[in-house]
VEXFI-370824 format. One record per residue (C-alpha): z, y, x. Coordinates in steps of 0.001 Angstrom, whole numbers, plus 524288, in hexadecimal, padded with zeros to 5 digits. Example, Ala and Ser with C-alpha at 12.3 -4.5 7.8 and 13.67 -1.06 7.14 Angstrom:
81E787EE6C8300C 81BE47FBDC83566 
This chain:
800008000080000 7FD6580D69804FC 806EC819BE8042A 806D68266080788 812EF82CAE80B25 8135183B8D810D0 818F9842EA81A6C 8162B84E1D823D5 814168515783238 81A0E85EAD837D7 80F4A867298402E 815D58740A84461 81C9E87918839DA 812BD8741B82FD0 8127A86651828AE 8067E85BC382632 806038519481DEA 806F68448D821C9 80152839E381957 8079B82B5F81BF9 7FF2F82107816B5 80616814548175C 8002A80769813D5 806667FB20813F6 7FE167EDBA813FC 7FCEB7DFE8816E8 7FFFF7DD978263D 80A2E7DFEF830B4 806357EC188389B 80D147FA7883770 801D18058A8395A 80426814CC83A33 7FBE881BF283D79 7F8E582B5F83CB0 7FD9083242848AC 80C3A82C19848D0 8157D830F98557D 81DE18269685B97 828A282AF8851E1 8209A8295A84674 81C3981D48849AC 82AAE8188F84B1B 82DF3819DA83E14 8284E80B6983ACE 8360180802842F2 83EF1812E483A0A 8382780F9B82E32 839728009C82D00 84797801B1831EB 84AE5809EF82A0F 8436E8025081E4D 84B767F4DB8222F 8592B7FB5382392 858F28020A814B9 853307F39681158 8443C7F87B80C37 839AF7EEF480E09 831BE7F16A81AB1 822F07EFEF819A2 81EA47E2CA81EE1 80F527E6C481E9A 8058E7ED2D82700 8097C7FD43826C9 7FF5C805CA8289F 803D0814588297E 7FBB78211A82A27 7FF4782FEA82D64 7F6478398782746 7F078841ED82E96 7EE8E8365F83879 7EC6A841D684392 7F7CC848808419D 80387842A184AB9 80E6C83F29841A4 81D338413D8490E 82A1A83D6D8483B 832EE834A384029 8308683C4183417 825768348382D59 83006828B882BE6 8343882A7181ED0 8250482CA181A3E 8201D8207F82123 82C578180681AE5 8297481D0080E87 81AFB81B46810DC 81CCA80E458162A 826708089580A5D 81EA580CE57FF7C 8126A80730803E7 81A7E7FAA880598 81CA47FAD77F7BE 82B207FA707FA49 82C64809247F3C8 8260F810B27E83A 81B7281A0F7EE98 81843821E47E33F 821AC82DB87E7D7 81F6C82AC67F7E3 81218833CF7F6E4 818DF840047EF8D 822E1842787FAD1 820CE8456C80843 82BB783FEF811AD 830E6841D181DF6 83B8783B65826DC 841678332A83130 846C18261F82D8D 851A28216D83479 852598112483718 85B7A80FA482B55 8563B819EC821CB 85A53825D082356 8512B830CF8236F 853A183B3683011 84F6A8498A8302F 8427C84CBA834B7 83C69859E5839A3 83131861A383290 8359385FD98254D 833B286D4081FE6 8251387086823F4 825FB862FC81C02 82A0D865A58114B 8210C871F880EAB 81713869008105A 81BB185E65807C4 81C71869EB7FDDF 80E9486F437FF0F 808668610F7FE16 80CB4860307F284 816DE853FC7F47E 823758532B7EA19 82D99853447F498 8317084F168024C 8389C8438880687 8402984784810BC 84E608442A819D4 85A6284B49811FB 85C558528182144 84EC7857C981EE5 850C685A6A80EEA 856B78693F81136 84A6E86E0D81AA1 84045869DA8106F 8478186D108048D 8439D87C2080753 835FF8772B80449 8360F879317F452 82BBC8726E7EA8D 830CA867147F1BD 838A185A177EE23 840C18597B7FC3E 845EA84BCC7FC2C 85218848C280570 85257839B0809CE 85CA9835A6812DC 8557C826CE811A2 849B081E9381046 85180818D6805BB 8524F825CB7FD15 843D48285A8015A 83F5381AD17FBBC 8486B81B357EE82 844B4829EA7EC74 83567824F67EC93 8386881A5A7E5C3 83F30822B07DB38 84C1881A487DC4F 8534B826297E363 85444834FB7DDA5 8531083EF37E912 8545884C8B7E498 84CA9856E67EB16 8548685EB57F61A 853FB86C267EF15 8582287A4E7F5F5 85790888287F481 84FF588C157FF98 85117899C77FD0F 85FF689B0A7F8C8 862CB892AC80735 85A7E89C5F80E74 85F178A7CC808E3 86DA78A3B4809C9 86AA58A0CA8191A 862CD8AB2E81F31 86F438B49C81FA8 877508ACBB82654 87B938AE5683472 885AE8A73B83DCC 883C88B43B8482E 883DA8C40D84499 881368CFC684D3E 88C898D4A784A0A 893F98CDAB854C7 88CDE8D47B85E5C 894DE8DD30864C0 88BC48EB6D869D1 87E178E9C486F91 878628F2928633B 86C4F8F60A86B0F 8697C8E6FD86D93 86DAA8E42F85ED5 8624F8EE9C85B60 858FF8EAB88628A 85B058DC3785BA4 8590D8E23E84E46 84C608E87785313 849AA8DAF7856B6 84ADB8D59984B21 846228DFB584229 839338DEA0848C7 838908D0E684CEC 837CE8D43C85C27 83A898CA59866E7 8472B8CEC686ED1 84B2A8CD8F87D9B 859E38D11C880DA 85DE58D15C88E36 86CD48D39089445 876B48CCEB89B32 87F4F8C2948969F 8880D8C2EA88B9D 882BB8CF7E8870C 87F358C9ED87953 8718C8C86A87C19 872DF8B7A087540 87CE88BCF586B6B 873D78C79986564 867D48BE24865EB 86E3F8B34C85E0A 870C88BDD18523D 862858C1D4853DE 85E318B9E7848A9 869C98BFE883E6E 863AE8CCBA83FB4 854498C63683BAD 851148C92082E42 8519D8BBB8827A9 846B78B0A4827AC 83EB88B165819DC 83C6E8A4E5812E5 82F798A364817EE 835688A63A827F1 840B389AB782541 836A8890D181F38 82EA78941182AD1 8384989283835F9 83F198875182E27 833AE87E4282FAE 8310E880D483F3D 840AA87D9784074 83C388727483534 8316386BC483F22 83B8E86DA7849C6 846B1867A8844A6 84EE9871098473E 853D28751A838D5 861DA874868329A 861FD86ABF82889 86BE386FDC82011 860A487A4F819D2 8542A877BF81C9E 84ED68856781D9B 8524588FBA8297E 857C489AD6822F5 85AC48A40183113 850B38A82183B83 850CB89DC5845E2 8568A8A1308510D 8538C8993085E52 85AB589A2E86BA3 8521188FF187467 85B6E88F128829B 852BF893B788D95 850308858C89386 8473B884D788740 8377D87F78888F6 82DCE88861886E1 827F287AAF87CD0 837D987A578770C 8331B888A08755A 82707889CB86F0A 826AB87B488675E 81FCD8717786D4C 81E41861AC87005 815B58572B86E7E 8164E85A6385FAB 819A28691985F44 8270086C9C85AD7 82AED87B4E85700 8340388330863D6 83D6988AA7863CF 8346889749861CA 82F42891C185429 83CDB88E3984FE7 8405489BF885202 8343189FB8848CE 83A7C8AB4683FF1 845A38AB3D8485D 84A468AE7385627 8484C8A803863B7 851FC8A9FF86BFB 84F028A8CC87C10 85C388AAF488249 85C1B8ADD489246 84C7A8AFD889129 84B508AF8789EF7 850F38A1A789F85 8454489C17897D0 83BE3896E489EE5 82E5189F088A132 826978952B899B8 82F36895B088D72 82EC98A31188D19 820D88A6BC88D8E 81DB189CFC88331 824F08A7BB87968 81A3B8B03987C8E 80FD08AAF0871E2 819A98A949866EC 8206A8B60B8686A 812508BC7786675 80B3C8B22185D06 818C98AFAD85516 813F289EEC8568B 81102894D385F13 806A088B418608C 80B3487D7C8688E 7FE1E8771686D12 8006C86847870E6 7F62585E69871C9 7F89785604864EA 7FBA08650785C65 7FD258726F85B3F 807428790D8521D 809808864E8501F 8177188A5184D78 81D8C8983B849A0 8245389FBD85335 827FC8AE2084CC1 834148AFB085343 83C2F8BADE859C6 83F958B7D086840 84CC58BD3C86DA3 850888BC8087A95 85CD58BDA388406 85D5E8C015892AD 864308C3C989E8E 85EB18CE678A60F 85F8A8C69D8B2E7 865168B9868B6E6 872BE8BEAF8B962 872A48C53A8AD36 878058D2FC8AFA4 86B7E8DAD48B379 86E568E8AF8AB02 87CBB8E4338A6B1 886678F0AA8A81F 892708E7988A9DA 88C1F8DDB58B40F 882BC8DDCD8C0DB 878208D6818C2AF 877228CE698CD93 867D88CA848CD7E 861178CB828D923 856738D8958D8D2 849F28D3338D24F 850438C71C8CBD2 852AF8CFC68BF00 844508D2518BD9A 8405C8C4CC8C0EA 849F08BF6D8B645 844A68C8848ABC7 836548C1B48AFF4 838BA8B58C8AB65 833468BB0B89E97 826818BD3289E5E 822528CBAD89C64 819BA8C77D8910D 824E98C00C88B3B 82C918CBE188BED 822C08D40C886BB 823BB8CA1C87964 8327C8CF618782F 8329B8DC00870E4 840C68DEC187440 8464C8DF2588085 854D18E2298800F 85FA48E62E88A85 86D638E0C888773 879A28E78388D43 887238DF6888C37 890F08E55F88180 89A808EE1C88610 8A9EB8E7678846D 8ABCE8F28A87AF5 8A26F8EF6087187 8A4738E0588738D 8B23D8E23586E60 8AF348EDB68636B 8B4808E6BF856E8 8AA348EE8284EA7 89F8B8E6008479C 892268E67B84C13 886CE8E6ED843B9 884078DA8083CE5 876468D25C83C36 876418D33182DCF 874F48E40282EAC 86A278E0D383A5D 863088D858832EA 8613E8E1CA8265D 85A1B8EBDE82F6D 852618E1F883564 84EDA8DD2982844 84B0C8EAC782360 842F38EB9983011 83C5B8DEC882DDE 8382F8E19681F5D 831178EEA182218 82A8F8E5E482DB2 8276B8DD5C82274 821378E65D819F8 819C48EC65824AF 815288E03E8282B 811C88D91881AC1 803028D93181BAC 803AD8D53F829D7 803108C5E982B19 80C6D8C01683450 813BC8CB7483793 820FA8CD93832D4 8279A8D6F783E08 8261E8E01984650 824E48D7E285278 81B1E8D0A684D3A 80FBD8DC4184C9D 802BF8DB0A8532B 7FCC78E5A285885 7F6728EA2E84F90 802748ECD98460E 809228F1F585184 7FFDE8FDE38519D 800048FE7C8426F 80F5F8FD588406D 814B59043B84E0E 80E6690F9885039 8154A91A4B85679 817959284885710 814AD930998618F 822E49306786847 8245292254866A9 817C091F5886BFA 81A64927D58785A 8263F9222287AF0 821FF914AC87B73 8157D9172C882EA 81FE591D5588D2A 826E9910C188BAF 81A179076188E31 8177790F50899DE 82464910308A080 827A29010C89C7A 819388FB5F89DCA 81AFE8F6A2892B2 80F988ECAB88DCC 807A38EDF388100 810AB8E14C87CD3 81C688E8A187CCE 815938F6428780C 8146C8EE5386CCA 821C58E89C86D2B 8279D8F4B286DB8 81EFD8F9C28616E 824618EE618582D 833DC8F12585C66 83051900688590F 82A7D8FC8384B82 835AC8F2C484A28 840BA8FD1B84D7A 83A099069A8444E 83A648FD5C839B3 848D68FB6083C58 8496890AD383930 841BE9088D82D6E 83751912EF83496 829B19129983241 8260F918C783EE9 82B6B9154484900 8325491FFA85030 833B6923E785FEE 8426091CF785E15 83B9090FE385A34 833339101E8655D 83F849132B86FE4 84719907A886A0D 83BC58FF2F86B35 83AA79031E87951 8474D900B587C3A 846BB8F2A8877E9 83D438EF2B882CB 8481F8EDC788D33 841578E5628980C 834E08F0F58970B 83BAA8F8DD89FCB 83A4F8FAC68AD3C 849498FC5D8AFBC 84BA98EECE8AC25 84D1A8E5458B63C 84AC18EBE98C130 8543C8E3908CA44 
């Protein structure tokens, strides 16, 4: 008898069906075929196991099993439950009028029990638009696809309740949530707040500029000058992810593996703090079969590179492409995905090796020219893909111990918000841009023009600096973003000066030892 059962396979952060055609006959062989890995091809060992220990009669015939599209490779231990299924009904030893109007995914274990598998959302929306009544699925898994609605989310913890639910001796009710009422309850909440730092004001501004404009930041001091504290509250001053942003990032974290199970959908902006050791392919995303990095599970959040200089060369410059094209294509011989990578880099440094180059309280004890040499292991064009470039003093005792509360993320936020929505509306008939940083040239000359003061001071600025048109433009985007802040049309001589100021590492006085 032949039975088709279906599944999916996982390419990037999209979803393709998977047809398995199963036909049991007269003979003693065991056939797949289809593009199986090693680890689909094991399953004939989990399967039958798992078959004889719950006491379910094994076929004793010739199996001959098919994966649709045969030139697609098929992965993992996920196809398990799709193949047993696939396999028992064509046996006769289950009904298989329900087995076609479900797809199905997971791993058996050798007595049963279904385990958690990765790429269940992008799944689930697929399972949806095909039309299919519901999704069989492990309970682990239930919570990530239930935010999928129009669908019937199953939760199985065993073959057993797979093979009684098809066989209409078991009631399963649909997994059911308020995807909207979670999200909304969530995307406040907070575990850090600004307002336990203590001074740096300037620093603190320059953040909300940050994030009211969606520019990449560099902060460099010497230790213990707050430069990993401020960075980690970064993401509480963001305005919060839209429905569309957390369905988005919550299937790249989805095909990764990497989500919480105890609500399926990611409700804050990611934030990711890779340690410095990191591969530039841990990076990026990468393998044999392509797998989302760190830089596309930061996608509508932050990426956070602490000690820059520590990284190594080849790590860094691959940033270079996906801080300008906002993605990231990973060629390898048997594919090539494409995965999102619209994040906001911050950064963290030392100004030398010691630590203490331009600290009031300490002297440095770097050799003459070792300053400059550690500043080079960034790449001048790398720099020139940070907007921000920020100078970070240690707090003074005094302000360290003032008792008097410092401005909280929540007040931040609401002026970055307001910033972000006029960016909004400025930019609603512009596809694919949705903040300041993310202009072209072309809307930089439309949206940043400047008056005659303002444009005199920063030519005075390119030419003492020698400055390049990269950060010209750079410095354009802050002054548009600052003016927004202001809630100024124009953007004023005052704009401009700020925006200067934020380009630290321009200037010839630094790191000159």
């Amino acid at each position: 008898m032949l039975v088709k059962t279906y599944a999916a396979a996982v390419q990037g952060i999209s979803a393709i069906e998977v047809t398995i055609e199963v036909n049991v006959s007269q003979g003693i062989r065991f056939l797949m075929v289809g593009l199986p890995d090693n680890a689909v091809k094991e399953s004939h060992e989990r399967i039958y196991s798992a078959l004889q220990y719950n006491g379910i009669a094994i076929p004793r015939k010739q199996v001959v099993i098919n994966m649709a599209p045969a030139d697609i490779r098929k992965e993992g231990s996920a196809y398990d439950l799709p193949l047993a299924i696939g396999m028992l009904a064509a046996n006769e030893t289950m009904k298989a009028d329900l087995v076609g109007k479900y797809m199905m995914m997971g791993e058996l274990s050798l007595d049963g029990t279904l385990k958690p598998v990765k790429g269940v959302l992008p799944i689930a929306i697929l399972a949806r638009e095909k039309g299919y009544k519901g999704f069989i699925l492990p309970t682990e898994n239930a919570q990530e696809a239930a935010v999928v609605n129009n669908l019937d989310i199953i939760p199985a913890d065993t073959i057993i309740d797979v093979v009684q639910f098809l066989n209409g001796e078991k009631k399963i009710d649909p997994l059911v949530i308020d995807t909207r009422a979670e999200f909304f309850a969530s995307i406040d909440k907070f575990e850090v707040d600004f307002d336990e730092v203590k001074g740096q004001e300037s620093v603190k501004r320059a953040m909300e500029v940050a994030a009211a404009g969606g520019h990449n930041i560099l902060m460099i001091g010497p230790p213990g000058a707050g430069k990993s504290m401020m960075s980690k509250r970064f993401a509480t001053i963001l305005p919060p992810l839209t429905l569309h942003e957390a369905l988005e990032t919550t299937k790249i974290h989805s095909v990764a593996g990497k989500l919480d199970g105890n609500f399926g959908l990611i409700t804050r902006r990611p934030f990711r703090n890779p340690h410095h050791t990191i591969s530039d392919t841990a990076l990026v995303g990468g393998g044999t079969y392509p797998q989302p990095g760190e830089i596309s599970l930061a996608h509508n959040g932050v990426l956070f590179l602490d000690e820059l200089p520590e990284f190594k060369r080849a790590v860094l410059e691959v940033l270079r492409q996906p801080l300008e094209d906002r993605k990231i294509t990973v060629s390898r011989t048997k594919m090539t995905v494409e995965y999102p990578a619209s994040f906001m880099l911050v950064a963290s440094m030392n100004p030398c090796p010691c630590g203490y180059y331009n600290d009031p309280n300490h002297e440095c004890t770097c050799a003459p020219g070792v300053v400059q040499r550690y500043l080079s292991r960034i790449s001048g064009p790398l720099l020139d893909r940070i907007d921000m470039h920020i100078e970070i003093v240690p707090v003074p005792f005094a302000q360290l111990a003032d008792a008097k509360p410092s401005e909280n993320s929540a007040t931040i936020r609401a002026r970055v918000i307001a910033a972000r929505n006029i960016q909004t509306n400025r930019f609603a008939t512009e596809e694919g841009v949705y903040c300041n940083a993310q202009m072209g040239s072309k809307l930089i000359r439309k949206y940043c023009q400047l008056d005659a003061k303002g444009q005199d001071l920063l030519n005075k600025a390119m030419t003492k600096h020698n400055l390049s048109a990269r950060a010209y433009d750079r410095i354009l985007k802050m002054s548009r973003t600052i003016a927004d802040l202001d809630n100024s049309e124009n953007i004023q001589f005052s704009h401009v000066a700020e925006a200067i100021n934020y380009r630290n590492l321009d200037k010839e006085s630094w790191a000159l030892k």
